[in-house]
N, C-alpha and C positions, 0 to 999 in steps of 0.2 A: 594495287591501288596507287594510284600517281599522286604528289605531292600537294599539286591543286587538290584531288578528292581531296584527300587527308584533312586538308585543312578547312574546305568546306563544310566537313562533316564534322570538324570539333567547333565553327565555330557557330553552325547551326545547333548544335549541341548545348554550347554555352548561351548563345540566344535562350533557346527553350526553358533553361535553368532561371537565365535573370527572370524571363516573361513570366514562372513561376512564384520567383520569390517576388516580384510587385505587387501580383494579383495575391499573392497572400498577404502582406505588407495594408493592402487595400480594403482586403476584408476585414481582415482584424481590426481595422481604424473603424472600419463601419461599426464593426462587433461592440468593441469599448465605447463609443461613444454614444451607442443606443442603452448599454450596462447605466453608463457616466447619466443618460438622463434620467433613468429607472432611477436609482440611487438618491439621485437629488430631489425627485418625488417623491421618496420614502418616509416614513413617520420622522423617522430619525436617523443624525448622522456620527457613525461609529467603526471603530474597525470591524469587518464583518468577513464571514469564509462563505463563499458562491459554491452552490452547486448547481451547476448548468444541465439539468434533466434532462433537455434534448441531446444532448454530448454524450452525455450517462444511458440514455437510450442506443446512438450508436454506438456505445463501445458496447453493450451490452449484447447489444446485435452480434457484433462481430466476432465475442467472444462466443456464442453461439454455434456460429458458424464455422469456427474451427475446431471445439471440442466434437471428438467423434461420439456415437451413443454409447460405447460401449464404456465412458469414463465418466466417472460421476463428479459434478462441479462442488467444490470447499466453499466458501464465502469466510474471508479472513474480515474477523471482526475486528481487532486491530488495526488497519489501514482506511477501516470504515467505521470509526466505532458514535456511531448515533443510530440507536434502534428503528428510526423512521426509516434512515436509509439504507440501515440492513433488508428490515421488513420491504422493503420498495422493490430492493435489490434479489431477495429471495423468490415474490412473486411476479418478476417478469424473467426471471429464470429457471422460474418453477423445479426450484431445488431446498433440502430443509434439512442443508448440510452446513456448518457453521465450525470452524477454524479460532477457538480463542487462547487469549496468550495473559491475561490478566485476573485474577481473582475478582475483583470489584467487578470489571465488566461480566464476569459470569455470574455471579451473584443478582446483579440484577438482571440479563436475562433471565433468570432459572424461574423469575416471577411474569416473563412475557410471554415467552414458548408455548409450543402446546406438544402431546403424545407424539407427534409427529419425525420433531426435529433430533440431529444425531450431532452432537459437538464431541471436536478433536480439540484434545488440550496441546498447543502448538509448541512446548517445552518442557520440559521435567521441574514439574512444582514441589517445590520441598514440601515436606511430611506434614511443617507445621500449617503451610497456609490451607492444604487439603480436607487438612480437620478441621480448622478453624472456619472451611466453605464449609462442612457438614454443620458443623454446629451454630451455627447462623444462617442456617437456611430460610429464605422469603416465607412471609406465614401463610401470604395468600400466592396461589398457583391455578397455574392455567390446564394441569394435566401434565407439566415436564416431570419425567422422574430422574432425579441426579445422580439414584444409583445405578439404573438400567441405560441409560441416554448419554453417558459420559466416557471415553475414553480417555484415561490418563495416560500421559508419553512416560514410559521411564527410558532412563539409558545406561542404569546398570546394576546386576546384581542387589549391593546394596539397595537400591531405592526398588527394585522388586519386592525384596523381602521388608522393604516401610510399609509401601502400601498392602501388602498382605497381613501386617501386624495391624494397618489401621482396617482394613475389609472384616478383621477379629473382633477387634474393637467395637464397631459399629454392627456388626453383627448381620452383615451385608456384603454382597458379593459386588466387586467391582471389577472394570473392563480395563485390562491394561493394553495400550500402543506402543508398540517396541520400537526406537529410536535408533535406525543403522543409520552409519558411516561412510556415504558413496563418496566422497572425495573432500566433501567440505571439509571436514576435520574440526567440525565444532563441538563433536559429542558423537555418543553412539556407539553401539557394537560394530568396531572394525574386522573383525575376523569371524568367518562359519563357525570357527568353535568358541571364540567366544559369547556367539547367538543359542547355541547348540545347551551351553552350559544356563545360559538364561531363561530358557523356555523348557528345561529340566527341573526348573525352580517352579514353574507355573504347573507344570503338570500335576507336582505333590500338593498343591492347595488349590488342585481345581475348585473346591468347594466354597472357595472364596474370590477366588480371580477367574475372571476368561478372557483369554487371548483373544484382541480383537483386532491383530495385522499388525502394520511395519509402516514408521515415514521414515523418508530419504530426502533429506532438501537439497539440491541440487545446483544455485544459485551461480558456485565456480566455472560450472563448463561455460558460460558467456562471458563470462568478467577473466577469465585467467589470458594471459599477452599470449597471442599466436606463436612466438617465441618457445615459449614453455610449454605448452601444449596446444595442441588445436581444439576445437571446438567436437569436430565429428570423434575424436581422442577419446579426449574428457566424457563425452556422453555413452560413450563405447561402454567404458570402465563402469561408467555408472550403473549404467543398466545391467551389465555382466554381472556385479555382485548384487542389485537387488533381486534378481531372477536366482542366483545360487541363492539368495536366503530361502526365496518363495518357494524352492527344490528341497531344500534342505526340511524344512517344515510339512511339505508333503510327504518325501518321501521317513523320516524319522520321528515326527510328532505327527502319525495320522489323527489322532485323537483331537488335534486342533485345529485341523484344517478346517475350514468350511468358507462355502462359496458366497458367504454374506462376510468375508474379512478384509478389512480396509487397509489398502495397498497405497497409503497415500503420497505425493512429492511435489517436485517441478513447483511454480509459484507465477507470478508473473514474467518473471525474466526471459522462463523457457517451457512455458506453455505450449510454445506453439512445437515445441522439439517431442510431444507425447502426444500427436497427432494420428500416428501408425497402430499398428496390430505389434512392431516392434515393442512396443515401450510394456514395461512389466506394471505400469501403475493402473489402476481402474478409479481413483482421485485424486481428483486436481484441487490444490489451494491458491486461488488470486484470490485479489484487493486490489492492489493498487493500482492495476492497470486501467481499471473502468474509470477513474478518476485521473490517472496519468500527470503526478507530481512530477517535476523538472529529471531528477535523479535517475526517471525509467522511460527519458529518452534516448532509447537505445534501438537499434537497427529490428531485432524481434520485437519489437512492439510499435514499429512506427505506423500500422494503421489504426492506433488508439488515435485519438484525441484530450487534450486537454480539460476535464471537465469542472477542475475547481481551480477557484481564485481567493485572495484575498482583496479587498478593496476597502481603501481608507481614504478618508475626507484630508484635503489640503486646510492648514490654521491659518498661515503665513504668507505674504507674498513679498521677495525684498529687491529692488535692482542691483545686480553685482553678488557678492559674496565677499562678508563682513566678518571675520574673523579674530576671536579675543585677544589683544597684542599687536593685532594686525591689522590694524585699522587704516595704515598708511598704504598697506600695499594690494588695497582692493584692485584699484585699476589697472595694476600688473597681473595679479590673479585673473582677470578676464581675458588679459593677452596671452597670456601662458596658456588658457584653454577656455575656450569660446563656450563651455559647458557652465562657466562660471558667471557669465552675465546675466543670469536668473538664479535666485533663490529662494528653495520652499523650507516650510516646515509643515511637515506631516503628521496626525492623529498615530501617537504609538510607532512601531518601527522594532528593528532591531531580532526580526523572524528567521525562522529557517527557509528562505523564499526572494525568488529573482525579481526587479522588477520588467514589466515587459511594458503597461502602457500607464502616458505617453511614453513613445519610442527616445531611445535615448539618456535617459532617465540615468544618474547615478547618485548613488548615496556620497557625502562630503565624506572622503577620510579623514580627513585635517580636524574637521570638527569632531569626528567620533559617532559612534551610533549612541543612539538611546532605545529604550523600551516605553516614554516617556512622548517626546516630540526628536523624530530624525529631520536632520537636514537633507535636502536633494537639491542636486542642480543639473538645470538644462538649457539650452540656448533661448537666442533670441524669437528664434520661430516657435519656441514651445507655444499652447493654445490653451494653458493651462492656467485657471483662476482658480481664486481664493474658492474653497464650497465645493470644487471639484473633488474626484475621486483619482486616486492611483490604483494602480491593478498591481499586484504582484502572482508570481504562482508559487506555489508550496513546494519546495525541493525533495519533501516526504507528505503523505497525509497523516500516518498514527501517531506523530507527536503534535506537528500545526495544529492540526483540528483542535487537542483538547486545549489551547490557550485561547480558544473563544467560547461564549456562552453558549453558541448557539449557530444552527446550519442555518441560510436562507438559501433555499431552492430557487429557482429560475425556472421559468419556461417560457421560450420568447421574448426574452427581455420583463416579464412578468413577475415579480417578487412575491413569492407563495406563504403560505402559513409556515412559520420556522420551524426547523426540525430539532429538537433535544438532543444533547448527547448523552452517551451511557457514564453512570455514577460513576466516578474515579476515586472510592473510598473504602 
């Protein structure tokens, strides 16, 4: 390639790039500003969390179309926790598999379910909150049974022999999920033998416990610096030891084997890395990817889309940027940065969450955030008036979500019946 190519082709290249980011730049202004009139047509004006159902449709597709059949989908109620959009989320993926990680939220699922559904407890729950689910169970039920339909994670010895003291107790056999260690190093049986010694424990109170498989969260092989390890490394390892468990179990605990035991891992980060006949898992846990918070854009998930926002009403509209003590040095502050010759005050503030539109958009340092009323400022082109809305996106969904009352769905710019979230008590 000659020197002309060369440069033709990188700058045809960079062309193709900007003409990309305009026309998104373009769309997205269309996007927000049709949200922005929905909004101001609203009953009322509040900070509110968007769920954009068309978004939530494609990404749901998409997830779809990369799980192979032979792997059954999780639905992490955590990064989704409003039962409307679980229930939503469950029947267009016609799956009635559910991921929870909070006593309260199960609690009151245990009252919506039906026979059908099979929840994974996503962590090892101390002894007392397990009993204390037993003994405060919902009066009224839809058909979920909480002894037969529950798989509790332990991840060690000790907390085997709790729940086997509590399956005595209650006079009920329960399903334990054994929690191995492929690289994360958050918990878990690290070593065969110390699996080997765990599931020797299970075997003498079969009468109480049944083994019901293995998780592996795997989150590190995307996130660890190519430096330290690579990616195809990291997922090597991974898989190597959850397949020796899955061997180990077959061949020395035949008595527990069976082809209905849940092998579960991967999450959104690396979904798409258990696509093959390679991968030892038969289910999958996401959430967050169908909603696609700031934090989980990352290169394996860049054909999601963004489906939630936050959007809150502007109080305030002020020329310049006027600040306590500094009142002399407004019209320096404007020269210093051309961001400062507007300033808002916004309904609440002070989230786990970026803003994105209007474009430009920053929160005042000087001033400080609030939880209260934030200040923002942007230039003189902003288009932005008092009764307008800002757009932020959620950096995470399973903490944002639960600081609002309540989901509004979208469809086409459409604001739907609100969705509830699940009790957090």
């Amino acid at each position: 390639m000659t020197l002309m190519e060369f440069l033709s082709t990188h700058i045809l290249k960079s062309y193709l790039i900007f003409k990309r980011l305009v026309m998104k730049k373009i769309t997205d202004e269309t996007y927000f500003k049709a949200l922005n009139l929905s909004l101001k047509n609203y009953k009322r004006a509040i900070p509110c969390l968007l769920i954009d159902l068309n978004r939530l449709d494609t990404n749901i597709n998409t997830l779809k179309a990369t799980l192979p059949t032979a792997i059954n989908f999780r639905l992490v109620v955590k990064s989704l926790p409003s039962y409307n959009l679980i229930d939503y989320i469950l029947k267009k993926t016609n799956t009635h598999k559910l991921m929870v990680f909070h006593q309260p939220f199960l609690t009151d699922l245990t009252s919506k379910l039906n026979e059908k559904h099979d929840v994974l407890i996503g962590k090892p729950m101390p002894i007392k909150t397990a009993e204390y689910y037993y003994n405060n169970l919902p009066k009224n039920s839809t058909g979920f049974n909480p002894y037969q339909q529950i798989q509790w994670l332990v991840d060690s010895e000790q907390r085997i022999q709790e729940y086997v003291d509590l399956a005595k107790k209650l006079n009920q056999k329960l399903h334990l999920n054994i929690e191995i260690d492929v690289g994360l190093h958050r918990g878990g049986f690290m070593t065969l033998n110390a699996l080997r010694n765990a599931l020797s424990i299970m075997t003498l109170d079969s009468q109480y416990i049944e083994f019901s498989g293995l998780m592996g969260y795997d989150p590190h092989v995307v996130k660890l610096p190519y430096i330290i390890r690579s990616k195809e490394k990291a997922l090597q390892l991974a898989n190597t030891f959850y397949q020796e468990c899955k061997d180990l179990i077959k061949k020395e605990f035949s008595s527990l084997w069976s082809s209905t035991l849940t092998f579960n891992g991967a999450g959104s980060p690396t979904l798409n890395l258990h696509t093959s006949n390679n991968s030892p898992l038969n289910d999958i846990s996401v959430g967050s990817c169908l909603v696609k918070p700031t934090s989980f854009n990352i290169p394996s998930l860049k054909k999601y889309q963004p489906a939630c926002y936050i959007a809150t009403p502007v109080l305030k509209k002020f020329k310049g940027t006027t600040l306590p003590a500094l009142e002399k040095f407004k019209n320096l502050l404007s020269l210093i940065n051309s961001k400062n010759k507007i300033s808002f005050f916004i309904y609440g503030g002070y989230w786990k969450a970026d803003y994105c539109y209007p474009f430009n958009i920053k929160e005042n340092g000087l001033f400080g955030a609030s939880t209260n009323q934030t200040m923002i400022n942007t230039t003189k082109k902003s288009i932005l008036e008092i009764d307008d809305f800002v757009f932020l996106q959620p950096q995470q969904s399973e903490f944002v979500f639960l600081q609002f009352g309540e989901l509004l769905p979208i469809r086409k710019n459409s604001i739907q019946q609100p969705w509830q979230l699940l009790k957090n008590n």
